[in-house]
N, CA, C and O of each residue as an XYZ file, in Angstrom:
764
protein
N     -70.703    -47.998    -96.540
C     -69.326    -47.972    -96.115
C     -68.478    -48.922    -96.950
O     -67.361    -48.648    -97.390
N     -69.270    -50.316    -97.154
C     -68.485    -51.406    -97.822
C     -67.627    -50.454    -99.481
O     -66.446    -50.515    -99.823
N     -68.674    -49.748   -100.101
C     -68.648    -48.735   -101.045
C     -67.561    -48.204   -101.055
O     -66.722    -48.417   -101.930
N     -67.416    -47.480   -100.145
C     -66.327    -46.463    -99.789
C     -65.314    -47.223    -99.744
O     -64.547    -46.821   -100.619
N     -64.714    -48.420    -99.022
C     -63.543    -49.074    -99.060
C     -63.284    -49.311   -100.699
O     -62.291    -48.822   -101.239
N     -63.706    -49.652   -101.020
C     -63.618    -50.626   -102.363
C     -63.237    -49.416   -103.201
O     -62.106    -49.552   -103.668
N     -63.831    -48.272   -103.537
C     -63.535    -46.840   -104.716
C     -62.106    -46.727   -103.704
O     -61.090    -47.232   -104.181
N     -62.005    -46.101   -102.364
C     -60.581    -46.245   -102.330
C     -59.166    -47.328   -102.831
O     -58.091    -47.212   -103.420
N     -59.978    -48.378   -102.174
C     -58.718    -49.494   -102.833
C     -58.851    -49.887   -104.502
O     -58.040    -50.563   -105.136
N     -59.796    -49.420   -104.893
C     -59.123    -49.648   -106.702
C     -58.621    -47.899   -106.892
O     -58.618    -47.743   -108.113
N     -58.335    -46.973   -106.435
C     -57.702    -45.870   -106.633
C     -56.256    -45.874   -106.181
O     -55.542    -44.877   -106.067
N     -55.773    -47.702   -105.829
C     -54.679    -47.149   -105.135
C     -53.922    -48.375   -105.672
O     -53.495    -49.357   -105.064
N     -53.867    -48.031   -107.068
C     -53.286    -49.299   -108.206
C     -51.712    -48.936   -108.217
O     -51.309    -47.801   -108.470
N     -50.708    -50.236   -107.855
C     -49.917    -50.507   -108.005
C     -48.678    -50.085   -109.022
O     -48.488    -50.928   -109.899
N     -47.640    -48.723   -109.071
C     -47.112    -48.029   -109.446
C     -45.705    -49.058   -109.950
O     -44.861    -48.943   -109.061
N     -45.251    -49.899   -110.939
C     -43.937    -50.259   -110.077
C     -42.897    -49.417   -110.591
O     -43.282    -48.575   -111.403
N     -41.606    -49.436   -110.304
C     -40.811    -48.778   -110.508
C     -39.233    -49.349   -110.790
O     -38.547    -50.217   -110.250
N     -39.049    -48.547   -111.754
C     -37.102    -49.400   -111.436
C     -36.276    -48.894   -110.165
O     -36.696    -48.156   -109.274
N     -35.130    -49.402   -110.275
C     -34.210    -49.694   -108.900
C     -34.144    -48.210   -108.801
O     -34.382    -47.595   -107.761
N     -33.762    -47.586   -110.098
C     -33.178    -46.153   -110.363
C     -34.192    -44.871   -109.751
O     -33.855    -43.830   -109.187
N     -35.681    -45.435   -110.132
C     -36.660    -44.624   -109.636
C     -37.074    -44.830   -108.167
O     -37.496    -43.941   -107.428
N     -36.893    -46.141   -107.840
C     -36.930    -46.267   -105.970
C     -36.210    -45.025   -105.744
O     -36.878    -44.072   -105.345
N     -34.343    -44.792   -106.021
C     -33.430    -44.682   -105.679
C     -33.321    -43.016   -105.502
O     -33.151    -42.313   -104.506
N     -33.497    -42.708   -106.932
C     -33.487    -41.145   -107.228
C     -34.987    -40.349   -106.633
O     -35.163    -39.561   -105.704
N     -36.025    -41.025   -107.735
C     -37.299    -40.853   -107.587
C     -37.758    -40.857   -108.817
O     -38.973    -40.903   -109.010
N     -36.605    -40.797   -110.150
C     -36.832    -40.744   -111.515
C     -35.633    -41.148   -111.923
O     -34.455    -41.197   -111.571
N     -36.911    -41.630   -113.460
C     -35.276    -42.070   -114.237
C     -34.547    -40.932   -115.012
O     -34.919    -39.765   -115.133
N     -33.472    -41.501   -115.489
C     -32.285    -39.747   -116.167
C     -33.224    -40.103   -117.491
O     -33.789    -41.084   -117.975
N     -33.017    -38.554   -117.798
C     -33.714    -38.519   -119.374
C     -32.374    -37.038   -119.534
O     -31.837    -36.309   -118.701
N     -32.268    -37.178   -121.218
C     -31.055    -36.461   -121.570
C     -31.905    -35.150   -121.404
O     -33.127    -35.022   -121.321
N     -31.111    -34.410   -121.386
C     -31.169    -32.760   -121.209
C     -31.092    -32.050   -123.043
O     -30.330    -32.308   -123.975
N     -32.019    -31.300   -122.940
C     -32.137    -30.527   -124.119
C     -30.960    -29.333   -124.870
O     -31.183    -28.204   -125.308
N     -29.715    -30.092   -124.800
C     -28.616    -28.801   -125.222
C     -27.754    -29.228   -126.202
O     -27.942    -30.442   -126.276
N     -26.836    -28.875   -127.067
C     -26.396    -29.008   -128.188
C     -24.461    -30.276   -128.304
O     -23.817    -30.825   -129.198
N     -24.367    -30.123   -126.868
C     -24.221    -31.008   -126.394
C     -23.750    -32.709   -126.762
O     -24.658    -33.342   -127.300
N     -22.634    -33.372   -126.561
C     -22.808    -34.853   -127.181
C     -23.258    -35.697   -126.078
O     -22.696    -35.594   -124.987
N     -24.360    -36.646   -126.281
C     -24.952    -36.890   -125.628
C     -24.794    -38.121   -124.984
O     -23.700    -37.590   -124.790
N     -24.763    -39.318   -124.407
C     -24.962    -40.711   -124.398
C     -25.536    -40.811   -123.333
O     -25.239    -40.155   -122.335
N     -26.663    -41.856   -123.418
C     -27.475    -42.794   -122.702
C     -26.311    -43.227   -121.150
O     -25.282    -43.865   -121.369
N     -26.685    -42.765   -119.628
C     -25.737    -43.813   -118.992
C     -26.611    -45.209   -119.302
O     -27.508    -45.493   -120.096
N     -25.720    -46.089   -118.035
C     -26.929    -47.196   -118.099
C     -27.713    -47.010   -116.890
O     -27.615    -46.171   -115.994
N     -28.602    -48.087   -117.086
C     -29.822    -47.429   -116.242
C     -29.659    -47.883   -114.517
O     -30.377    -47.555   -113.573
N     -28.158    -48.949   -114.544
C     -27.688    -49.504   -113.331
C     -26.474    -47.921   -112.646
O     -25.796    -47.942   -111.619
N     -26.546    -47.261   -113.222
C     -25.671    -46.457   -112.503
C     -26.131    -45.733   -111.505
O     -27.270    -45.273   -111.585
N     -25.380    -45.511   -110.448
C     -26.073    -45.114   -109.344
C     -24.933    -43.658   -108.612
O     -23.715    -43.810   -108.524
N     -25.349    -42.898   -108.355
C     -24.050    -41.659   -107.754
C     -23.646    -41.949   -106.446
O     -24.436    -42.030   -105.506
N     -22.576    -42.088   -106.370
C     -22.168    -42.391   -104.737
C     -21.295    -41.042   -104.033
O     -21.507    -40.835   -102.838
N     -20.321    -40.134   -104.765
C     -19.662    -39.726   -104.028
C     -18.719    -38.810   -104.923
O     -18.815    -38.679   -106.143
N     -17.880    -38.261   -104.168
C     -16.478    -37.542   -105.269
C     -15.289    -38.256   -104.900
O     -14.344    -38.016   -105.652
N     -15.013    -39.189   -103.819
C     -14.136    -39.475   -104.111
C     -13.430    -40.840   -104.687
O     -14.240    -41.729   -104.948
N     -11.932    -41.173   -104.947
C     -11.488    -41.871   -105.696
C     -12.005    -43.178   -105.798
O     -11.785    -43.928   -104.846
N     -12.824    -43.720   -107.023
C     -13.633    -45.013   -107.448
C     -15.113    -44.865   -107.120
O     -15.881    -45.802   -106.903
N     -15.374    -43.743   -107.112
C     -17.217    -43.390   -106.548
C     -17.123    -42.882   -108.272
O     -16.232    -42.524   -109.043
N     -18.630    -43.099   -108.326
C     -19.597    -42.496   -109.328
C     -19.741    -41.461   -108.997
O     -20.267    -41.401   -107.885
N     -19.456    -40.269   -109.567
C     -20.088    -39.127   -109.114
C     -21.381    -38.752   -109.368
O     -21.839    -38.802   -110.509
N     -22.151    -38.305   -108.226
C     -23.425    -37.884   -108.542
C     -23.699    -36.742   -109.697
O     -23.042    -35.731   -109.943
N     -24.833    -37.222   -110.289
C     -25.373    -36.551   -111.365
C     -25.362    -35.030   -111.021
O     -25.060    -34.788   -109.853
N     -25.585    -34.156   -111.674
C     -26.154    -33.067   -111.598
C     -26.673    -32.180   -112.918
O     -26.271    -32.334   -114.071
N     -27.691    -31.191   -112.447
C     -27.893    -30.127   -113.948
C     -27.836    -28.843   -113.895
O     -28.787    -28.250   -113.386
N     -27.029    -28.315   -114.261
C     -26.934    -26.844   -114.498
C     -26.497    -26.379   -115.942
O     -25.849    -27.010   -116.778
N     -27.048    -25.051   -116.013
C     -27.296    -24.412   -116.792
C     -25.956    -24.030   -117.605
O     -25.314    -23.292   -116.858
N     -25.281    -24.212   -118.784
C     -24.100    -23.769   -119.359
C     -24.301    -21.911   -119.941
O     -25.092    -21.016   -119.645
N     -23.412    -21.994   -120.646
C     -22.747    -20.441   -120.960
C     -24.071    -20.224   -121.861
O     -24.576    -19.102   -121.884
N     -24.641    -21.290   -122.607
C     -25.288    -21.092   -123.440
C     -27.534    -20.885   -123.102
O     -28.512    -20.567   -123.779
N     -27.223    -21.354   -121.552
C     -28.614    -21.061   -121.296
C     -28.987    -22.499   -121.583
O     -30.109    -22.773   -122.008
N     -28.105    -23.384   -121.368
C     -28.769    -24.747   -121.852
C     -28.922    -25.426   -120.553
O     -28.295    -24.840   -119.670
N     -29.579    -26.514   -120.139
C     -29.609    -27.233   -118.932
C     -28.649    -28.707   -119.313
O     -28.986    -29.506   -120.187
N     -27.641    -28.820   -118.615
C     -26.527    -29.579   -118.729
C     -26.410    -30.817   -117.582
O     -26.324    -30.619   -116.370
N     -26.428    -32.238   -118.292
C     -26.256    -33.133   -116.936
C     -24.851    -33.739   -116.765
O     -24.352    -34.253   -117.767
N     -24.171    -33.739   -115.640
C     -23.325    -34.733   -116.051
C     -22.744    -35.935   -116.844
O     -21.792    -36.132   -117.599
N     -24.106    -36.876   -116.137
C     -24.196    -38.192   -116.858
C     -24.575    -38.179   -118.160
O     -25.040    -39.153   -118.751
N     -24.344    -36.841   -118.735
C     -24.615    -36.922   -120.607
C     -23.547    -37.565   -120.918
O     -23.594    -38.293   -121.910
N     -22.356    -37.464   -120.177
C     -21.162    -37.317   -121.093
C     -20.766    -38.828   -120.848
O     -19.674    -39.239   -121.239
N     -21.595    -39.586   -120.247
C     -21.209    -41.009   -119.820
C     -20.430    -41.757   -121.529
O     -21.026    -41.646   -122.601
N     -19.112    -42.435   -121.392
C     -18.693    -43.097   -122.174
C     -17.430    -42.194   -122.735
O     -16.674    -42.446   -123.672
N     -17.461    -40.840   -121.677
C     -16.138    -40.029   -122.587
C     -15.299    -39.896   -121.088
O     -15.697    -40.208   -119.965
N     -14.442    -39.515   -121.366
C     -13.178    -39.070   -119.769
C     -13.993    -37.897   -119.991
O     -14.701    -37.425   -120.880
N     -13.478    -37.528   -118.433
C     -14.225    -35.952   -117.891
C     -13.228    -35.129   -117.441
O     -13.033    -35.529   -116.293
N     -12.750    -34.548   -117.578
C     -12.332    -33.284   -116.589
C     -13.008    -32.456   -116.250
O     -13.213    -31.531   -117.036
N     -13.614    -32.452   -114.973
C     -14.263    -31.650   -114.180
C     -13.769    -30.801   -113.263
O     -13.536    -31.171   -112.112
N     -13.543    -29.479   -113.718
C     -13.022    -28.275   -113.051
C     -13.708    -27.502   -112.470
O     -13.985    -26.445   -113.038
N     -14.247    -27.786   -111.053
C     -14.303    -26.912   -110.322
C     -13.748    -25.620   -110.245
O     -12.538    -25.770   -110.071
N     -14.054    -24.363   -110.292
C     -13.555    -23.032   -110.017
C     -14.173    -22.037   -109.717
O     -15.395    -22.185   -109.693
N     -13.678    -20.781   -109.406
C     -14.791    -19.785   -109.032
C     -14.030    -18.704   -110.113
O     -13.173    -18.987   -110.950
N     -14.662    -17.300   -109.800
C     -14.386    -16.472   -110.389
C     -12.762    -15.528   -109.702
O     -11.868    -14.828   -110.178
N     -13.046    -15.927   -108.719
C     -12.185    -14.947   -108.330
C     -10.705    -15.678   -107.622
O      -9.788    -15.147   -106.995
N     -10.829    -16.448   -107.841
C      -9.763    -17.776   -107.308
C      -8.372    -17.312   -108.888
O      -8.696    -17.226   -110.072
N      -7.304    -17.158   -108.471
C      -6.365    -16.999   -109.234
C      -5.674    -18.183   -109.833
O      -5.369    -18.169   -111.026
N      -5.472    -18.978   -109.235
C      -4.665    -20.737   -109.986
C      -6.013    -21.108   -110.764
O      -5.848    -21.945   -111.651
N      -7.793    -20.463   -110.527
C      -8.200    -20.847   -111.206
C      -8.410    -20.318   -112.273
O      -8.981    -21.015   -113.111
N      -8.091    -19.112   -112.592
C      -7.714    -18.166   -113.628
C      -6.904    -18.675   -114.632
O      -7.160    -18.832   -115.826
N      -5.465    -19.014   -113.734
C      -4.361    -19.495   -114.757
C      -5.182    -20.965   -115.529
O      -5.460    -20.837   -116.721
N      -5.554    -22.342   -114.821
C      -5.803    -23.241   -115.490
C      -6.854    -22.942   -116.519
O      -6.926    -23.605   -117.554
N      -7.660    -21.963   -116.249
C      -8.573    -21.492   -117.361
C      -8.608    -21.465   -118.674
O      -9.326    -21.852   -119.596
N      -7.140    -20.613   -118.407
C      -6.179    -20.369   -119.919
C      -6.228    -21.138   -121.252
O      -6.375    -20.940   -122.458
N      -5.985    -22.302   -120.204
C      -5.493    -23.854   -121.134
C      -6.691    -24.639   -121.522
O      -6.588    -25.687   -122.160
N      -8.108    -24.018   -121.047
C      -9.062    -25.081   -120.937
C      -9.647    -25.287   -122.557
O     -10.041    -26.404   -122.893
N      -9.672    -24.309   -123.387
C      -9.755    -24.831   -124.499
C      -8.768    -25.369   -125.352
O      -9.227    -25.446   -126.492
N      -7.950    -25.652   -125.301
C      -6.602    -25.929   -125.853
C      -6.402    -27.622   -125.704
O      -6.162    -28.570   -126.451
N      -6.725    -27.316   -123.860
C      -6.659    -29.083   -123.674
C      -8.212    -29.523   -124.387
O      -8.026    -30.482   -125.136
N      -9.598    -29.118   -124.365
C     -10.273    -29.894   -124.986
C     -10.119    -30.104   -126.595
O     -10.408    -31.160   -127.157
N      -9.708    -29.145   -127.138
C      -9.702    -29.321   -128.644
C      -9.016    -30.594   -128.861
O      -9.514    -31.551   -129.453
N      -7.228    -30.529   -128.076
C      -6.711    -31.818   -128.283
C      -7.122    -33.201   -127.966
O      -6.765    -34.270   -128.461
N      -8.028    -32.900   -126.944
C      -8.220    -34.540   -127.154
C      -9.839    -34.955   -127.232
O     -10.411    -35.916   -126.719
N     -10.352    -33.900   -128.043
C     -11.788    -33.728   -127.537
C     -12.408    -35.308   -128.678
O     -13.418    -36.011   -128.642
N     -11.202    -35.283   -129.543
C     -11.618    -36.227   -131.050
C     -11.449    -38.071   -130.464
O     -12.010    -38.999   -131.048
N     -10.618    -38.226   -129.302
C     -10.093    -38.800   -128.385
C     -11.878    -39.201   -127.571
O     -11.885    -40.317   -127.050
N     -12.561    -38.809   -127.514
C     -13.728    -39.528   -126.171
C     -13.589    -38.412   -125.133
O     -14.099    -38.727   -124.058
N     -12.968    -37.036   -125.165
C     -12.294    -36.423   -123.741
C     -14.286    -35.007   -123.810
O     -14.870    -34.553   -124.794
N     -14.479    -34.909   -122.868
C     -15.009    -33.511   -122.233
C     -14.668    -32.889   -121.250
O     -14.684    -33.482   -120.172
N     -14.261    -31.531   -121.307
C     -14.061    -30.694   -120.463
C     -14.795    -29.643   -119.499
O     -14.791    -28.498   -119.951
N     -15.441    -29.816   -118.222
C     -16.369    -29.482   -118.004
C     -15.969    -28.107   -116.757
O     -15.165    -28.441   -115.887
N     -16.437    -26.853   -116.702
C     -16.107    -26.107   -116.076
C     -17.574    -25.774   -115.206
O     -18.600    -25.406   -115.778
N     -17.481    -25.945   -113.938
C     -18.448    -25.621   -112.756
C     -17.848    -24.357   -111.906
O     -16.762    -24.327   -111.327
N     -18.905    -23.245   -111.985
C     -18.161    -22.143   -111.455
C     -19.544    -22.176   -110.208
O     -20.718    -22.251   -110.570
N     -19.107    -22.100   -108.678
C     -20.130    -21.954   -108.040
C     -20.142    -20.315   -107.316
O     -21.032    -20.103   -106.492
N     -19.092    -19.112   -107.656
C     -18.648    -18.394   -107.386
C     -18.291    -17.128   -108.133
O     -17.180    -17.368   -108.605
N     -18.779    -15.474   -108.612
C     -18.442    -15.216   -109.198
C     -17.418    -14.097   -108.615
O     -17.470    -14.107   -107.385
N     -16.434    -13.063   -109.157
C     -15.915    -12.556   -108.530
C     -15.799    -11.991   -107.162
O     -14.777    -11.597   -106.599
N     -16.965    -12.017   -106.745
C     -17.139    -11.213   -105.505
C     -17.600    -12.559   -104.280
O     -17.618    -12.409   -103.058
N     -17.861    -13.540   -104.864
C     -17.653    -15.045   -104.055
C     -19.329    -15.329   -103.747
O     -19.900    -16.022   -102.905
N     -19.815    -14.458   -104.839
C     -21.489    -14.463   -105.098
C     -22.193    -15.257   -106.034
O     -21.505    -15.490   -107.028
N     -23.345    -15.762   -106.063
C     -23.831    -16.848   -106.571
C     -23.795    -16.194   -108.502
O     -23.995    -15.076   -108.979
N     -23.489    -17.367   -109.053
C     -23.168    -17.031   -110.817
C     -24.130    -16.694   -111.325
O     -25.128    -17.397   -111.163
N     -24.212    -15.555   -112.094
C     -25.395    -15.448   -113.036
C     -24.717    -15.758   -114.642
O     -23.556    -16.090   -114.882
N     -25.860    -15.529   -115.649
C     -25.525    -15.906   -117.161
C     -24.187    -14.905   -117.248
O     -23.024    -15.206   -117.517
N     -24.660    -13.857   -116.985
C     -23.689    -13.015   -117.533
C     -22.139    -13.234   -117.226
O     -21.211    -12.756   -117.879
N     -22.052    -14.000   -116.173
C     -20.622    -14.436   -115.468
C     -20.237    -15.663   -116.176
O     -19.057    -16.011   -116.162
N     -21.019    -16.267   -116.720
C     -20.544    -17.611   -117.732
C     -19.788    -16.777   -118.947
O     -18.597    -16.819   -119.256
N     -20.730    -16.099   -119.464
C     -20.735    -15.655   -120.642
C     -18.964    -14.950   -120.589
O     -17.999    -15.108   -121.336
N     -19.149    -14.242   -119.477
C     -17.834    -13.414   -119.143
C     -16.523    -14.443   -119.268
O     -15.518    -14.212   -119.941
N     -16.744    -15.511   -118.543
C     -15.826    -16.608   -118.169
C     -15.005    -17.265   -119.308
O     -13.780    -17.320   -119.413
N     -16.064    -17.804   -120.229
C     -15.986    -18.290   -121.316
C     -15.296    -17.411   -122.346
O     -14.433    -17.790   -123.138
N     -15.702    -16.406   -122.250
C     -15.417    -15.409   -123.705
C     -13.806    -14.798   -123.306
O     -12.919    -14.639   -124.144
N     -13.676    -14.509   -121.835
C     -12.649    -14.116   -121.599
C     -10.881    -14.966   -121.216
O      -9.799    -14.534   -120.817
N     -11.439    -16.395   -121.633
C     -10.520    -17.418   -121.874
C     -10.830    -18.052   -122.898
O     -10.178    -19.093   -122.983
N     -11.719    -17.853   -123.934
C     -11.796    -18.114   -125.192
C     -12.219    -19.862   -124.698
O     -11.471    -20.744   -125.121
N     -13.330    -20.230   -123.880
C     -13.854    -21.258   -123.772
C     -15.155    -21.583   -124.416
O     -16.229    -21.000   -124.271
N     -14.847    -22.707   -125.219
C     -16.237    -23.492   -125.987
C     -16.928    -24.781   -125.698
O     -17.763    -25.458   -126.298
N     -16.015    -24.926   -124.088
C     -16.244    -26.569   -123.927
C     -17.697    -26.247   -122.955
O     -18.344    -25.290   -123.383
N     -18.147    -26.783   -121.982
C     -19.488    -26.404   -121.294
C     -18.685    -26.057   -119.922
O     -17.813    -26.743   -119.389
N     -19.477    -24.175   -119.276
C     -19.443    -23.624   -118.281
C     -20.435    -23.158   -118.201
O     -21.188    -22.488   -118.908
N     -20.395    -23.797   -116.694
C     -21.905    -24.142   -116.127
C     -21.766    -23.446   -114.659
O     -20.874    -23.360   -113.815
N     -23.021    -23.024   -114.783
C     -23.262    -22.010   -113.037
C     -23.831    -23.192   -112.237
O     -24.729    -23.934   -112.635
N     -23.191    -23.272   -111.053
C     -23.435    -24.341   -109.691
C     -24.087    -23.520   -108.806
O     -23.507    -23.043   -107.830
N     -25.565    -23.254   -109.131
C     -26.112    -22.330   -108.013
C     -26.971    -23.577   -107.442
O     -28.046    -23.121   -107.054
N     -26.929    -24.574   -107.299
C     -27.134    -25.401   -106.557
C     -26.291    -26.423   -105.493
O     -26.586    -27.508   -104.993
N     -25.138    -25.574   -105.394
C     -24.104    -25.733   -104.289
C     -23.660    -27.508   -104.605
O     -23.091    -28.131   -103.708
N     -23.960    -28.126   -105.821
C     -22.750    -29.182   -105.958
C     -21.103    -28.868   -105.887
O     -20.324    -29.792   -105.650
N     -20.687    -27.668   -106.082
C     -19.463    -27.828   -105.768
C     -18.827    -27.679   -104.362
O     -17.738    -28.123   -103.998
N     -19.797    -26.909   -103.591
C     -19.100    -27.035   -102.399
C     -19.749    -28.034   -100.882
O     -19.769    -27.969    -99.653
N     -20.401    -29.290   -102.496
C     -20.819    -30.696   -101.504
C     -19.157    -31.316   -101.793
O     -18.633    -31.893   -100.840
N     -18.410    -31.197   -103.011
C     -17.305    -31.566   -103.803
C     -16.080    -31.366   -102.638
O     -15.357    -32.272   -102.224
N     -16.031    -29.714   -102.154
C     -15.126    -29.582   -102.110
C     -15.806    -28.004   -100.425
O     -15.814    -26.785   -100.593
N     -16.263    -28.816    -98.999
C     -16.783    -28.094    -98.258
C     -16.148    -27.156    -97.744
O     -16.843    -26.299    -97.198
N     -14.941    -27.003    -97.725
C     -13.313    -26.478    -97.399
C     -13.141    -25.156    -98.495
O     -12.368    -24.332    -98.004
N     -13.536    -24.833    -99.534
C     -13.622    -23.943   -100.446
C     -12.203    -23.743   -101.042
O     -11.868    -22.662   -101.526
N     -11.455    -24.721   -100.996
C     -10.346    -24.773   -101.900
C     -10.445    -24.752   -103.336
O     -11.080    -25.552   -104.024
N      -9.906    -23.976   -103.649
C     -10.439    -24.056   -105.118
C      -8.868    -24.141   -106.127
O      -7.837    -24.165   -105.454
N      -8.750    -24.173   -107.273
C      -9.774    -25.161   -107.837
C      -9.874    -26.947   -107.629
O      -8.939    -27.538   -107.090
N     -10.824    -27.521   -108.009
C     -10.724    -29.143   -107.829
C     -10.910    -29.118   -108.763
O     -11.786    -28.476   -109.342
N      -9.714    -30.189   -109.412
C     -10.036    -30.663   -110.753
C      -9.589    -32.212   -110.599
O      -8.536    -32.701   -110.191
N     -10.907    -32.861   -111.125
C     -11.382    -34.345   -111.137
C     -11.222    -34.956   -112.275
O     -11.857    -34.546   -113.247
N     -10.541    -35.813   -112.374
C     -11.011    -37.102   -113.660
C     -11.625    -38.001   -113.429
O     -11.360    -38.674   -112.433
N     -12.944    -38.415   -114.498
C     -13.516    -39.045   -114.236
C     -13.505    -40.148   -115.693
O     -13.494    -39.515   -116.748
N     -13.507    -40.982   -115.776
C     -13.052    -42.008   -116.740
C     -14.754    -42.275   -117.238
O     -15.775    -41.719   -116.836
N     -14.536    -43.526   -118.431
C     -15.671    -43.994   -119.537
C     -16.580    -44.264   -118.773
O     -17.736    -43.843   -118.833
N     -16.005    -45.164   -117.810
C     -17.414    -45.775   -116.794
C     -18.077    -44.734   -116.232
O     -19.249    -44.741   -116.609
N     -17.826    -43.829   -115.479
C     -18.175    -42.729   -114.610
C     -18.010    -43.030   -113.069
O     -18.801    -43.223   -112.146
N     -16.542    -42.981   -113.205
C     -16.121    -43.476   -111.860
C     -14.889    -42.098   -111.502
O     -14.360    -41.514   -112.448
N     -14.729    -41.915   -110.794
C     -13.628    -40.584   -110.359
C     -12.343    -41.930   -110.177
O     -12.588    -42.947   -109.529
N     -10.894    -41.668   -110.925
C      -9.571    -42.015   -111.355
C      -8.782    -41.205   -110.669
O      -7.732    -41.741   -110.315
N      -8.952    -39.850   -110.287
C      -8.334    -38.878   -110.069
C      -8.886    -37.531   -109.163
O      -9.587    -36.750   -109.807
N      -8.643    -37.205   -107.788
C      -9.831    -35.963   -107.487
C      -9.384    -35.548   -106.925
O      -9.995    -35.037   -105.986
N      -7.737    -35.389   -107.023
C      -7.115    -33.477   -106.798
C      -5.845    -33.335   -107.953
O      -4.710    -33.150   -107.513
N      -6.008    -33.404   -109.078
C      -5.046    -33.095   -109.827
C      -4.688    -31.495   -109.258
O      -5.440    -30.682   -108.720
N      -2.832    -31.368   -109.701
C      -2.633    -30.236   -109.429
C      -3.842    -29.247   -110.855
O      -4.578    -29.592   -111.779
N      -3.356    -27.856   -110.174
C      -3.645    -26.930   -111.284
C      -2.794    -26.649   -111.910
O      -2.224    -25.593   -111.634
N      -2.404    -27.309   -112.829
C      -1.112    -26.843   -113.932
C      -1.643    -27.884   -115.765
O      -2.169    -28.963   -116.038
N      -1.180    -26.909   -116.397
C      -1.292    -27.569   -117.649
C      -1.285    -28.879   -117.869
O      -2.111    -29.586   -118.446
N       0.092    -29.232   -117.166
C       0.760    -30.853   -117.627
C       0.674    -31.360   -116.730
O       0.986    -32.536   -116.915
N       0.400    -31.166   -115.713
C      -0.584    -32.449   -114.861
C      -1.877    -32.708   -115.198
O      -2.348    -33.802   -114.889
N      -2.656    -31.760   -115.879
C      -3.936    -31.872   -116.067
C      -3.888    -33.085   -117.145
O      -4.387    -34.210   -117.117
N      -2.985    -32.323   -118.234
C      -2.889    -33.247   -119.274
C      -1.896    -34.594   -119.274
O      -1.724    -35.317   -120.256
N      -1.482    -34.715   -118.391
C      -0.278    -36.290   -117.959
C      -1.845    -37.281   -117.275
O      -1.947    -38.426   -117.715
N      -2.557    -36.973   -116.623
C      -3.875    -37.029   -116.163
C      -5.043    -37.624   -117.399
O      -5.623    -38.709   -117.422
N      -5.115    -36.561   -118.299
C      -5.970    -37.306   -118.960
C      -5.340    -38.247   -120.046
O      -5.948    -39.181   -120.569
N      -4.107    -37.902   -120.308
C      -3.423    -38.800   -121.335
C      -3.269    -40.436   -120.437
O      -3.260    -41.543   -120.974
N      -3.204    -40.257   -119.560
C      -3.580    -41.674   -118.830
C      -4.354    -42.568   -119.039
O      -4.103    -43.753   -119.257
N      -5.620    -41.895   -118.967
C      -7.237    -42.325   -119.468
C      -7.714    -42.916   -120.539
O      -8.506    -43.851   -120.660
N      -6.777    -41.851   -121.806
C      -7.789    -41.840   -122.883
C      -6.490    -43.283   -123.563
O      -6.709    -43.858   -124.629
């Protein structure tokens, strides 16, 4: 018996872990997509969406079939646009979405489009990115939310939410209107 204790307790060697891996259960490691990338730090922690919270991480898949994290973009402003497919103000801000990233993309800026919805208010497939993107002439990252982060964001299904989130990765901003020049009076703030 003495035997038996002893093979159990050296099988049960001391794991330690950082704050981040208590917290999450793992640490962030970058995501494999084409993507600009940066390291967060390893003290960042997700609290929330609203104004002065970290927003929690997430990964979904872009237009391109790539797996996309938030916290890649740590060290640039964010605009994070919530939208669906079939939402009309989110149609119109669509328009503009490559236009505003080109301008200030040289600036530190990413523009990030989360669709959790496709026309019919049904979960996104590739083909609805692909659609999304091509049919507003978008190159910035649109990403399918079939893991219901947007409507932890926004439980009310108002759509669209569009968030700024600044260098640190803190939310500055989390109901800009939907219009061109608020979006952009918004990030010209930031950058």
């Amino acid at each position: 018996m003495r035997f038996l204790i002893l093979t159990l307790a050296s099988a049960c060697t001391p794991h330690l872990v950082s704050e981040r891996e208590a917290v999450t259960g793992m640490t962030w490691e970058a995501p494999d997509n084409s993507w600009d990338t940066n390291v967060p730090p390893s003290n960042l922690r997700g609290e929330g969406f609203a104004l002065g919270d970290v927003p929690k991480d997430f990964r979904l898949v872009d237009q391109h079939g790539s797996e996309v994290s938030l916290w890649q973009f740590y060290g640039s402003v964010i605009l994070l646009d919530i939208s669906t497919m079939w939402c009309a103000p989110c149609q119109r801000i669509a328009h503009h979405v490559n236009d505003t990233w080109e301008d200030y993309r040289d600036q530190g800026f990413m523009y990030i489009t989360v669709l959790p919805e496709d026309i019919d208010g049904d979960t996104v497939e590739a083909d609805d990115l692909d659609e999304w993107a091509g049919s507003f002439g978008i190159e910035a990252p649109v990403l399918a939310d079939n893991e219901g982060f947007g409507y932890e964001v926004e439980p009310q299904k108002v759509w669209p939410v569009l968030m700024l989130i600044d260098r640190k990765m803190k939310v500055v901003a989390e109901r800009i209107p939907a219009t061109d020049e608020a979006v952009r009076m918004a990030i010209e703030s930031e950058l």
